[in-house]
DRENDO-1510 file (C-alpha; in Angstrom, 1 decimal, always signed):
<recs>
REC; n; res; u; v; w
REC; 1; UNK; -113.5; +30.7; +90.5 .
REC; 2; UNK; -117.1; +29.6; +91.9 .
REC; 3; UNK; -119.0; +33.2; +92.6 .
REC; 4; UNK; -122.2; +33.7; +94.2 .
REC; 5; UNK; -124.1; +36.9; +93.4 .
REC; 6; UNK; -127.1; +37.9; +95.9 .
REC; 7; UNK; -129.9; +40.5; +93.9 .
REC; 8; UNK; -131.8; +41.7; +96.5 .
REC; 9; UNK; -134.5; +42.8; +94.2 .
REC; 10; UNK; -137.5; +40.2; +92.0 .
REC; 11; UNK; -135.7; +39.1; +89.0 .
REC; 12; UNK; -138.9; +39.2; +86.8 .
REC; 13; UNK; -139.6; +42.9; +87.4 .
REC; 14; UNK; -137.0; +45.0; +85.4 .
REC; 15; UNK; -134.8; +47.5; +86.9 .
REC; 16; UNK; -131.6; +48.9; +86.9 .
REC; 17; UNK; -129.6; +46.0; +89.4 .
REC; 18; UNK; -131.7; +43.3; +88.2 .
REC; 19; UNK; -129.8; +43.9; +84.7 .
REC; 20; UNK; -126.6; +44.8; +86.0 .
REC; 21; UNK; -126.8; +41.6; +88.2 .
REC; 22; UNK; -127.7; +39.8; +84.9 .
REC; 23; UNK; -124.9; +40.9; +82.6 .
REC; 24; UNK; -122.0; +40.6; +85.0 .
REC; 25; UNK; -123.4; +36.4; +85.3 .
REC; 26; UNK; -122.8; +36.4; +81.9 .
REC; 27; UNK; -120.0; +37.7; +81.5 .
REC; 28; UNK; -118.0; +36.1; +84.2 .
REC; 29; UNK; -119.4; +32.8; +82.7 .
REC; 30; UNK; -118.2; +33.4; +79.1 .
REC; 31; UNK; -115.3; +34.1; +81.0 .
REC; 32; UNK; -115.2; +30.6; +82.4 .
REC; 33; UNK; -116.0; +30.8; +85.5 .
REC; 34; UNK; -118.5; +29.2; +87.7 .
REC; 35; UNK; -121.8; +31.7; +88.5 .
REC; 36; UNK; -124.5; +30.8; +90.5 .
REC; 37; UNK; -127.2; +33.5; +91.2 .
REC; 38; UNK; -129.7; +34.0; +94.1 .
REC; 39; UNK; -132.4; +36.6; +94.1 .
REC; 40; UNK; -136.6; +36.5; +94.4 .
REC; 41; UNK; -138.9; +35.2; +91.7 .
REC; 42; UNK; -142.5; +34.5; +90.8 .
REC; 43; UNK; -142.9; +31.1; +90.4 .
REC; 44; UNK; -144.0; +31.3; +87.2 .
REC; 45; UNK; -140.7; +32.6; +85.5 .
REC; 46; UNK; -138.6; +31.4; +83.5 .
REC; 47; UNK; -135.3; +31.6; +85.0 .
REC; 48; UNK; -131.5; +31.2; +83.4 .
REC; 49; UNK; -129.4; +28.2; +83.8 .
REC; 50; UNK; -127.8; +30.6; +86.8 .
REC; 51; UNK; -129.8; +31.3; +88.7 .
REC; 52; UNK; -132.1; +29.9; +91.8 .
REC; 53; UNK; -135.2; +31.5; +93.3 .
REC; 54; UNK; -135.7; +32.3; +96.9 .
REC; 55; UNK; -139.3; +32.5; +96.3 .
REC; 56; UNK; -142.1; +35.4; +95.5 .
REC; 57; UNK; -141.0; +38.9; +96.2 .
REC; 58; UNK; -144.0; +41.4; +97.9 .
REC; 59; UNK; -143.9; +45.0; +96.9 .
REC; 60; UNK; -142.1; +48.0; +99.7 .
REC; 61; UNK; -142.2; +51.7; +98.7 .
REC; 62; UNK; -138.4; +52.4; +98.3 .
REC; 63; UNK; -136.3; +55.6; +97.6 .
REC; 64; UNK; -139.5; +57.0; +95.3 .
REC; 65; UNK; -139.9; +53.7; +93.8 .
REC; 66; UNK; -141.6; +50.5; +94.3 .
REC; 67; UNK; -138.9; +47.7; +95.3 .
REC; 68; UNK; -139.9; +43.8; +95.5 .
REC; 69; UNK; -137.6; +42.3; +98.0 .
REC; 70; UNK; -138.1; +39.1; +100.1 .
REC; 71; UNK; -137.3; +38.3; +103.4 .
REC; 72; UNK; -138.2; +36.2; +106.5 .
REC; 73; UNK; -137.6; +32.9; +108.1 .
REC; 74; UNK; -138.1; +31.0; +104.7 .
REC; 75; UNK; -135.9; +33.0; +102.8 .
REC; 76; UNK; -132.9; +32.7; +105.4 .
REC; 77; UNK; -133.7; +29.2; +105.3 .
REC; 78; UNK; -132.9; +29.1; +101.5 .
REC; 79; UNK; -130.0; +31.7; +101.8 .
REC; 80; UNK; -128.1; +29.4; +104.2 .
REC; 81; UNK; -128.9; +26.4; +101.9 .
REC; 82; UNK; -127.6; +28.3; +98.7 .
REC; 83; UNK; -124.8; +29.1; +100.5 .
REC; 84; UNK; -124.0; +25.7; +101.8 .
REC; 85; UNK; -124.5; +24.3; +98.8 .
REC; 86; UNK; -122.5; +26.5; +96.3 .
REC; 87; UNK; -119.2; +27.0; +98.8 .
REC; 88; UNK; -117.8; +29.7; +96.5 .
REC; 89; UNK; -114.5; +31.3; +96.8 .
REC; 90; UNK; -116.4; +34.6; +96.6 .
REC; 91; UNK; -119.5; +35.9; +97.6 .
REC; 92; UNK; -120.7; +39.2; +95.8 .
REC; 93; UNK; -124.5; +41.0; +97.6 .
REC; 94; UNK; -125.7; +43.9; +95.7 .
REC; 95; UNK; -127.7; +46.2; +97.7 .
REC; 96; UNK; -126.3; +44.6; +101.2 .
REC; 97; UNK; -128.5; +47.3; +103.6 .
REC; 98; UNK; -131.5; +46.3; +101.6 .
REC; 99; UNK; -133.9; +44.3; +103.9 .
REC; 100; UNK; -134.2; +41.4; +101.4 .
REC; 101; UNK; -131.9; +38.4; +100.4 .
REC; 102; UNK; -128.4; +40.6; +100.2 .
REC; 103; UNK; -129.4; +41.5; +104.2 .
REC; 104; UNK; -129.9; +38.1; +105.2 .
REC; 105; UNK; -126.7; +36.4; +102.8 .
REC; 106; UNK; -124.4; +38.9; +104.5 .
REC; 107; UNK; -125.8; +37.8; +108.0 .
REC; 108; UNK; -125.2; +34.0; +107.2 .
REC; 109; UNK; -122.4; +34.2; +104.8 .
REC; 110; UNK; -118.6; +33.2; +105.9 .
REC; 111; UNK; -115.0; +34.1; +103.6 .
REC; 112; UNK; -114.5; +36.6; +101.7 .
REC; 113; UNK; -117.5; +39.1; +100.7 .
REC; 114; UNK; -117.8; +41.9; +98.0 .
REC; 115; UNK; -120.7; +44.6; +98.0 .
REC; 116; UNK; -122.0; +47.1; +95.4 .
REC; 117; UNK; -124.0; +49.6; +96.8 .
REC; 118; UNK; -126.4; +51.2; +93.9 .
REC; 119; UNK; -128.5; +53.2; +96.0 .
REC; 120; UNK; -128.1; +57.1; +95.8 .
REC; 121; UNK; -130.5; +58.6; +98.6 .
REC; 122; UNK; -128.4; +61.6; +100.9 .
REC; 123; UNK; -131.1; +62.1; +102.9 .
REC; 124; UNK; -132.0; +58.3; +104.0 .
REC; 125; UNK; -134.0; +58.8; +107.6 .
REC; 126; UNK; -134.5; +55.0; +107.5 .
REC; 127; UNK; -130.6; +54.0; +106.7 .
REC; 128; UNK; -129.7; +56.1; +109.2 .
REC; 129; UNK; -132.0; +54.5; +111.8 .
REC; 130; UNK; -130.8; +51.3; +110.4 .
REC; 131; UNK; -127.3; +51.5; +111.2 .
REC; 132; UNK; -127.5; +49.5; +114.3 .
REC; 133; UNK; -129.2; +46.7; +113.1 .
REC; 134; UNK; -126.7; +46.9; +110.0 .
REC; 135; UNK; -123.4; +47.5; +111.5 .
REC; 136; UNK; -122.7; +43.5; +111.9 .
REC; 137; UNK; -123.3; +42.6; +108.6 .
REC; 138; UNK; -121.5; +45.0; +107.3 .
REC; 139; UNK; -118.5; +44.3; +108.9 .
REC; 140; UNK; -118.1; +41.2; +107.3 .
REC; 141; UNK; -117.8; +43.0; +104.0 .
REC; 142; UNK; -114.2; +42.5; +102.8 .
REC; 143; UNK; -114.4; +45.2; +100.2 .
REC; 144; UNK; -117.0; +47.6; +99.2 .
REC; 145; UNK; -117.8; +48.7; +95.3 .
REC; 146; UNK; -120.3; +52.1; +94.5 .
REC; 147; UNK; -121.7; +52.3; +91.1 .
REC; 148; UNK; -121.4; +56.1; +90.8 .
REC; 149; UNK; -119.6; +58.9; +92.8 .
REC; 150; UNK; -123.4; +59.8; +94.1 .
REC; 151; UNK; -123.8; +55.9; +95.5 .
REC; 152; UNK; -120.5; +56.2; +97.5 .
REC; 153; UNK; -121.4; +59.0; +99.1 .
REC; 154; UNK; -124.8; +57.6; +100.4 .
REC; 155; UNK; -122.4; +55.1; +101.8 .
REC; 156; UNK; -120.1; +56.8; +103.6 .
REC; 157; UNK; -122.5; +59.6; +104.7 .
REC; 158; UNK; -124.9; +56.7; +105.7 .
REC; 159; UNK; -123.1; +53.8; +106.9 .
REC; 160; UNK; -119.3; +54.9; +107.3 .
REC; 161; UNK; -116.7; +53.2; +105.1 .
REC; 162; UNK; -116.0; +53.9; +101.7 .
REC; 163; UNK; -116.0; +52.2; +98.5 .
REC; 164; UNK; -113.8; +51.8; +95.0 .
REC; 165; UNK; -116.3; +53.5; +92.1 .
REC; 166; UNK; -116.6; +50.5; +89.4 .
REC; 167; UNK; -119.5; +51.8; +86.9 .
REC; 168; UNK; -122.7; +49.3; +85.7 .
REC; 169; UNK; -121.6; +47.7; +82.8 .
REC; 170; UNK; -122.9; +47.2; +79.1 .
REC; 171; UNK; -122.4; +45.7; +76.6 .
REC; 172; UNK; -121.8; +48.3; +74.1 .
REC; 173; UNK; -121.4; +45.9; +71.1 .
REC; 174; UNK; -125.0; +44.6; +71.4 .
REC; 175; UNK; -126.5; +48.1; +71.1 .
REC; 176; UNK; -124.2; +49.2; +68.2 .
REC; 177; UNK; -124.8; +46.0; +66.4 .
REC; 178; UNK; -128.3; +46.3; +66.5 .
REC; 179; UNK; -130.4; +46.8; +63.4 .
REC; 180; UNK; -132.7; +50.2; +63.3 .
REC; 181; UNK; -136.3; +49.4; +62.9 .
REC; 182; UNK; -137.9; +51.3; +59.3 .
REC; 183; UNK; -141.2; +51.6; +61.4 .
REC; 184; UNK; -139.3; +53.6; +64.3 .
REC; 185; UNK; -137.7; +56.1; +62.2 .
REC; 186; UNK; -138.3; +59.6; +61.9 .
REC; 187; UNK; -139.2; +60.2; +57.9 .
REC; 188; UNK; -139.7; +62.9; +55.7 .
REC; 189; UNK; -142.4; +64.4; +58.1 .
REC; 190; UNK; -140.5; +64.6; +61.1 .
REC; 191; UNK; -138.2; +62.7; +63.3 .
REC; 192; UNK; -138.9; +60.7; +66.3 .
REC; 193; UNK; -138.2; +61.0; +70.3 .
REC; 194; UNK; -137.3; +57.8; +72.5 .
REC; 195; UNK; -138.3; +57.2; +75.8 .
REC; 196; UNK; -138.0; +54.1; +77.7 .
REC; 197; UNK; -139.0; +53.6; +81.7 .
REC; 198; UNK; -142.1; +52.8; +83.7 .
REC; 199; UNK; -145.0; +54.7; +82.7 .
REC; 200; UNK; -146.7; +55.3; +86.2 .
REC; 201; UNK; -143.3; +56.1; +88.1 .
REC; 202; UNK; -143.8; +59.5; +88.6 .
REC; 203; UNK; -139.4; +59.8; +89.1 .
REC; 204; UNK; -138.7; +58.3; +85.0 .
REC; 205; UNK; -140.0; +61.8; +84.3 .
REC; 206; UNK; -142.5; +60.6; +81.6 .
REC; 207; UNK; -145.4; +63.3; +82.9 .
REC; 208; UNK; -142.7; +65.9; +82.0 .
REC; 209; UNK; -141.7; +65.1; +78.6 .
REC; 210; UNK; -145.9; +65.0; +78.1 .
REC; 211; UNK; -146.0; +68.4; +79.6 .
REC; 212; UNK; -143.1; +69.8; +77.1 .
REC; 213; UNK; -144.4; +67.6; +74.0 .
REC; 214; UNK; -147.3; +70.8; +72.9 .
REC; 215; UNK; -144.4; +73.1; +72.5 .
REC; 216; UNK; -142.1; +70.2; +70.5 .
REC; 217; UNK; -145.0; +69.3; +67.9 .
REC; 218; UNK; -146.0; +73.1; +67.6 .
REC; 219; UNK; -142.8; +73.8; +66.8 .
REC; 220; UNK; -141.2; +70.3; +65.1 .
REC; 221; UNK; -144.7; +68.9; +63.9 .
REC; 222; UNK; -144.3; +65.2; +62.3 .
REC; 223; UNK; -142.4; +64.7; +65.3 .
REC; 224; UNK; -143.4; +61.0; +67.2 .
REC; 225; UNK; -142.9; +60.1; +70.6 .
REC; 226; UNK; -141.9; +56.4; +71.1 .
REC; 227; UNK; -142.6; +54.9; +74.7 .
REC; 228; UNK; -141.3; +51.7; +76.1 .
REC; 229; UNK; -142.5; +50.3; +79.4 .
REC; 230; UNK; -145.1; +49.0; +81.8 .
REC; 231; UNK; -148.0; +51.6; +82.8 .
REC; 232; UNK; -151.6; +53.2; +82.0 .
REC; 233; UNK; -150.7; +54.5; +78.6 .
REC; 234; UNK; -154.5; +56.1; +79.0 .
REC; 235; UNK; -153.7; +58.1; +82.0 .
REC; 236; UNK; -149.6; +59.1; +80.2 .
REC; 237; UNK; -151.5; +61.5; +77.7 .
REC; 238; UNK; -154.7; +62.2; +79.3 .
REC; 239; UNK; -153.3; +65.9; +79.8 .
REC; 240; UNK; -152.3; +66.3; +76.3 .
REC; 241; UNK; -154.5; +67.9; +73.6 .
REC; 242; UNK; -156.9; +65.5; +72.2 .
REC; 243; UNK; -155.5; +65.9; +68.4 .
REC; 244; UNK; -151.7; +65.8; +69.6 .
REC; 245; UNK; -152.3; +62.0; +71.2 .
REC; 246; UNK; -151.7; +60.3; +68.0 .
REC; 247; UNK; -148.3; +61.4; +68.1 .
REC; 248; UNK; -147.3; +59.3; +70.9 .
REC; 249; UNK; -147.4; +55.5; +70.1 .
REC; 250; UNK; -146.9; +53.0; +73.2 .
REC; 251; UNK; -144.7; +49.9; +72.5 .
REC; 252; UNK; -145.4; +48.3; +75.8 .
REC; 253; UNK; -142.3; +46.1; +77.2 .
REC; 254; UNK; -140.0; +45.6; +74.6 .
REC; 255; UNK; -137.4; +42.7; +74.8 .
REC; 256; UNK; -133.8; +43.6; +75.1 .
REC; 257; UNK; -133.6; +43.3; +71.5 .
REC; 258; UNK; -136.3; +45.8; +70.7 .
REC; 259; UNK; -134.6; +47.9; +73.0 .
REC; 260; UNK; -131.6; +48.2; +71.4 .
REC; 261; UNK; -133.4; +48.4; +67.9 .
REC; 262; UNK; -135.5; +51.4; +69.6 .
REC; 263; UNK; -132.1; +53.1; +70.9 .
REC; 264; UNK; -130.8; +52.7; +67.2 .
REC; 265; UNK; -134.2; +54.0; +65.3 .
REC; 266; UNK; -134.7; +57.3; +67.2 .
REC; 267; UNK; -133.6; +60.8; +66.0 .
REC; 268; UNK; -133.1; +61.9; +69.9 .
REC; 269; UNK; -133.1; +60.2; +73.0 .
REC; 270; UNK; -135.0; +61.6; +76.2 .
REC; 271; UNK; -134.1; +60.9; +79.6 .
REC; 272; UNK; -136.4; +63.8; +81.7 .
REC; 273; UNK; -135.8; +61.5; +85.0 .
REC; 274; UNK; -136.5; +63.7; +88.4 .
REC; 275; UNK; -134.7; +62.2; +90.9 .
REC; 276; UNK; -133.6; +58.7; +92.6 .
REC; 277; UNK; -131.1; +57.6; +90.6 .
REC; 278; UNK; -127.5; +56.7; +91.0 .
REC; 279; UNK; -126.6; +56.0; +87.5 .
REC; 280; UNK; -128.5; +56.0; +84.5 .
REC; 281; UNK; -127.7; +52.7; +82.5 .
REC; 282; UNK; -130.2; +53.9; +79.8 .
REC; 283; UNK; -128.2; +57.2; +79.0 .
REC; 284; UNK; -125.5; +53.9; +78.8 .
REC; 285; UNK; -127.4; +51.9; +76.3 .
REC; 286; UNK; -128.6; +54.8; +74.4 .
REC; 287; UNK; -124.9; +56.4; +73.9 .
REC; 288; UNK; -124.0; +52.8; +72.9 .
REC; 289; UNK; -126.8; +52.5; +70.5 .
REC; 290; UNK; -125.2; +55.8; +68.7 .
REC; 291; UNK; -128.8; +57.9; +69.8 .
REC; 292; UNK; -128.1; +61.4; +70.5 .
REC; 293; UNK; -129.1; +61.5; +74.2 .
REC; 294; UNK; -130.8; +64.8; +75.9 .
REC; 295; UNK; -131.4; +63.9; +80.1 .
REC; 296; UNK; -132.2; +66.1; +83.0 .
REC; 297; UNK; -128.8; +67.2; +84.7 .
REC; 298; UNK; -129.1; +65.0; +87.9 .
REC; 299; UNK; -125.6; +64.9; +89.6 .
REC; 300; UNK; -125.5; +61.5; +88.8 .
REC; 301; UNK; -126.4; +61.5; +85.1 .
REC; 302; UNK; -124.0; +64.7; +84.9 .
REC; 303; UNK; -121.6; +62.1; +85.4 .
REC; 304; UNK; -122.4; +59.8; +83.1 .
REC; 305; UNK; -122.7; +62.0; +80.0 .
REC; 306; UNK; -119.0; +63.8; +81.2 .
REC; 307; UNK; -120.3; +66.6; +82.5 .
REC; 308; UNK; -122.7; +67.9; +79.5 .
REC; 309; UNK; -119.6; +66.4; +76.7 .
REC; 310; UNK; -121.3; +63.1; +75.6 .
REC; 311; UNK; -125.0; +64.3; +75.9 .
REC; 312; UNK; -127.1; +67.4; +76.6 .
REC; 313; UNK; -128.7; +68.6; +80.2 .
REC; 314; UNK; -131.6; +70.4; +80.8 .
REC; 315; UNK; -132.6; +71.7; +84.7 .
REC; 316; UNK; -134.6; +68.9; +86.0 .
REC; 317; UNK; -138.4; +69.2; +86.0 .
REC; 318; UNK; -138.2; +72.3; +83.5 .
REC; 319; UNK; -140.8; +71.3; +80.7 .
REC; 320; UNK; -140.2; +74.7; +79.2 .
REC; 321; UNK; -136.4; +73.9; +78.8 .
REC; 322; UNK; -136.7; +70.2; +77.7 .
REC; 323; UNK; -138.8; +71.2; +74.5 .
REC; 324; UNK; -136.4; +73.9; +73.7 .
REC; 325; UNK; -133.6; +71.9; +74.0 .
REC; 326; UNK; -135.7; +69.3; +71.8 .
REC; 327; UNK; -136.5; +71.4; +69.1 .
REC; 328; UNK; -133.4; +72.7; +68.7 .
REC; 329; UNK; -131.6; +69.4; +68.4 .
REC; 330; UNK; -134.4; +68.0; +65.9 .
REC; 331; UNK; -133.6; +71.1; +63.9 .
REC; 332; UNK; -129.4; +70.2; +64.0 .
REC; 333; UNK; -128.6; +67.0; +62.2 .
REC; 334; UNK; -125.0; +68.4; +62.8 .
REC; 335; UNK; -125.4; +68.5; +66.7 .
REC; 336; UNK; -127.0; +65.2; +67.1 .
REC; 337; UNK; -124.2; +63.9; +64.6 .
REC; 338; UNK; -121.9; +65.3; +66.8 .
REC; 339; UNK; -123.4; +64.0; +70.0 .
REC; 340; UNK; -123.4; +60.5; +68.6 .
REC; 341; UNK; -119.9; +60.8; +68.3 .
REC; 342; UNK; -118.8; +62.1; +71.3 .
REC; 343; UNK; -121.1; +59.7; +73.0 .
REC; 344; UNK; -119.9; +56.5; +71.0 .
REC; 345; UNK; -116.4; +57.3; +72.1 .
REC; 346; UNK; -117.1; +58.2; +75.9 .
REC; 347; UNK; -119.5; +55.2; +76.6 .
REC; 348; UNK; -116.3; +52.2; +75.7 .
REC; 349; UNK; -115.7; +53.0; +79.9 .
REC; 350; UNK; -118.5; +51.6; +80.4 .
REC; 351; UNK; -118.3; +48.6; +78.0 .
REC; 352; UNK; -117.8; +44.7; +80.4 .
REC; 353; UNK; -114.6; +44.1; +79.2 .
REC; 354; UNK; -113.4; +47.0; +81.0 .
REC; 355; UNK; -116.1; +47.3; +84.2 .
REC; 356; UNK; -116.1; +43.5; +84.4 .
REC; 357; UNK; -112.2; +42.8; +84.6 .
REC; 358; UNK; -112.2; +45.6; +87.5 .
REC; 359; UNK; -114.8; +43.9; +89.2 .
REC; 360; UNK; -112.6; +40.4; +88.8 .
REC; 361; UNK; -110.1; +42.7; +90.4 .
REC; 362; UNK; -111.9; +43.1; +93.3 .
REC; 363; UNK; -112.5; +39.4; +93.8 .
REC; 364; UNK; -108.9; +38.2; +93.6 .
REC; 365; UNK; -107.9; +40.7; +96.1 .
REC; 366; UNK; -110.3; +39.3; +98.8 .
REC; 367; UNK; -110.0; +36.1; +98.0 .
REC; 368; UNK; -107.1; +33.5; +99.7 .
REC; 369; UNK; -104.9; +34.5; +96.8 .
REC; 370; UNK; -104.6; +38.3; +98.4 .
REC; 371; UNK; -102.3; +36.8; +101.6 .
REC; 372; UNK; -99.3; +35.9; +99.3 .
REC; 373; UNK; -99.3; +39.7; +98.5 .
REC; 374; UNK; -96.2; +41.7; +100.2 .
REC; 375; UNK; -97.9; +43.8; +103.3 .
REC; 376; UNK; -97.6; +46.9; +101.5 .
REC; 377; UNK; -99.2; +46.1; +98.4 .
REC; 378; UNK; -102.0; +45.0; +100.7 .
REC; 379; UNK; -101.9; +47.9; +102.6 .
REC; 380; UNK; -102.2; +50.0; +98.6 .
REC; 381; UNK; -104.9; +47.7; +97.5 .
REC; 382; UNK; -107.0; +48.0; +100.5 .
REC; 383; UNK; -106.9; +51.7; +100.3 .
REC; 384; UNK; -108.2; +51.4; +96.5 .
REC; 385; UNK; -110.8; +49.2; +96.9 .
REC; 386; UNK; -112.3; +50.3; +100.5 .
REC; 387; UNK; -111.3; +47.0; +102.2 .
REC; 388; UNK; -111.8; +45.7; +105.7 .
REC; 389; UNK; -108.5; +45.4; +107.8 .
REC; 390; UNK; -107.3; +42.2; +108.9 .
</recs>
């Protein structure tokens, strides 16, 4: 099958789609198929074998974050030659109400189209305004996917429709495989605490774990804070007691590798996020890593640790209850062994083999293989994947 996947988002900033987008390329092409990616890039990066730039991104404040998207004249110009050029049987835009690439491929795009929506936002003053402008692109979607029970109901509460819930994927293998680092372990003086997210995004929840970490090392002392990501490390511990700094060491951006070697080293994984998200493919990684994982109990990160099962919640924003949670699971070796369990079992959902051959589902119902079908298997498989009628 020759599939062309839109990321509406700059593929040399990470983020949440931009990996998702990247994965699922991969695995549909060590699947055998043919994969040809669009989405915005410096011109300076180094880009896969799959995919092809539309040109530099500029920066938009989006849903509490900062999105790089790309649009205008230029960039439909390239859209419509991608599209010429690639004819696939299937064309999957992530993110189509974005105002970037996904917007303008489902404008130019003919045959059959897939969407995955990613964006949790229920009280969206600007999709709502949108809708017109929307509304004729998005009727050429032949079937709709939501990452998360919280992104399909943006989508329906937004823009009408619905959609079948098909999770991010991971590839749950790498993480377990992965080799702990010595340097990142907790030792006889204490364990160690891993965080991973931008640094100066107020919504990763970073200034919160700072604001509990006084009350951790009081209580656990020895204990070290490991942070991954882009930011002003400076500015991340400038509230913190002068003597307690040297317990957090900065790693900067770490490679997918180091990642997964981080999510195998630490003693307790930390997810304090405060709003925005849809998912949580960290709390993913982490579980798959085998790190005990304690997040803020957003809706949608409820989900994804089975309601509390595969992973401990604290109220979000409460510094107070994240370092008692903290301590107490640094002081249980049998707890977090217990966690790591429960999560290594309850993250295999999540694993490609599984979200990737629902996905492929997806495809081969829209595409011309779906009208040899009897009528009322069409009629059942529209209803399960959210599909436009005839």
């Amino acid at each position: 099958m020759r599939i062309g996947v839109v990321c509406p988002y700059s593929w040399d900033v990470p983020g949440g789609v931009q990996f998702h987008v990247r994965d699922l390329a991969e695995h549909l092409i060590r699947l055998g198929h043919e994969v040809s990616v669009l989405a915005p890039s410096d011109d300076e990066t180094p880009l896969p074998s799959y995919v092809v730039s539309a040109g530099r991104a500029v920066p938009v404040p989006y849903n509490g974050s900062v999105a790089r998207l790309n649009f205008g004249f230029l960039s439909a110009a390239r859209v419509r030659r991608w599209l010429h050029e690639g004819r696939f049987d299937v064309l999957h835009i992530h993110e189509p109400a974005t105002p970037s690439l996904s917007l303008l491929a489902c404008w130019a795009a003919q045959g059959p189209i897939v969407a995955t929506f990613h964006t949790s936002n229920p009280r969206s003053r600007a999709m709502i305004a949108a809708y017109p402008i929307l509304q004729p692109a998005l009727e050429k979607i032949s079937a709709r996917i939501a990452v998360s029970e919280y992104a399909r109901r943006t989508l329906v509460e937004h823009l009408g429709g619905d959609a079948v819930t098909i999770p991010n994927g991971v590839d749950v293998g790498f993480f377990s495989r992965a080799e702990p680092e010595p340097a990142w372990q907790g030792g006889p003086d204490g364990r160690t605490i891993g965080f991973i997210g931008r640094i100066d995004e107020p919504r990763k929840g970073l200034p919160v774990l700072m604001k509990a970490l006084p009350a951790i090392l009081e209580a656990a002392p020895g204990t070290r804070l490991l942070v991954a990501g882009r930011g002003d490390e400076q500015e991340a511990v400038a509230q913190l007691p002068a003597a307690m700094r040297g317990s957090v060491e900065f790693l900067g951006m770490v490679s997918d590798q180091d990642k997964a070697r981080l999510l195998r080293s630490v003693d307790l994984y930390v997810a304090p996020n405060t709003g925005g998200e849809s998912f949580g493919i960290i709390l993913v990684e982490a579980m798959s890593a085998g790190a005990p994982v304690l997040a803020g109990d957003l809706d949608a990160f409820e989900q994804v640790l089975d309601g509390g099962a595969a992973g401990e919640l604290f109220p979000v924003g409460r510094a107070d209850a994240l370092a008692d949670s903290a301590v107490r699971l640094l002081a249980d070796p049998a707890r977090r062994g217990d966690l790591r369990e429960r999560g290594s079992r309850h993250v295999r959902r999540f694993d490609w083999s599984t979200v990737g051959a629902d996905i492929l589902a997806v495809y081969e119902t829209v595409t011309d293989g779906a009208a040899s079908v009897a009528p009322d298997e069409r009629t059942g498989l529209r209803a399960r994947f959210g599909l436009a009628r005839d």
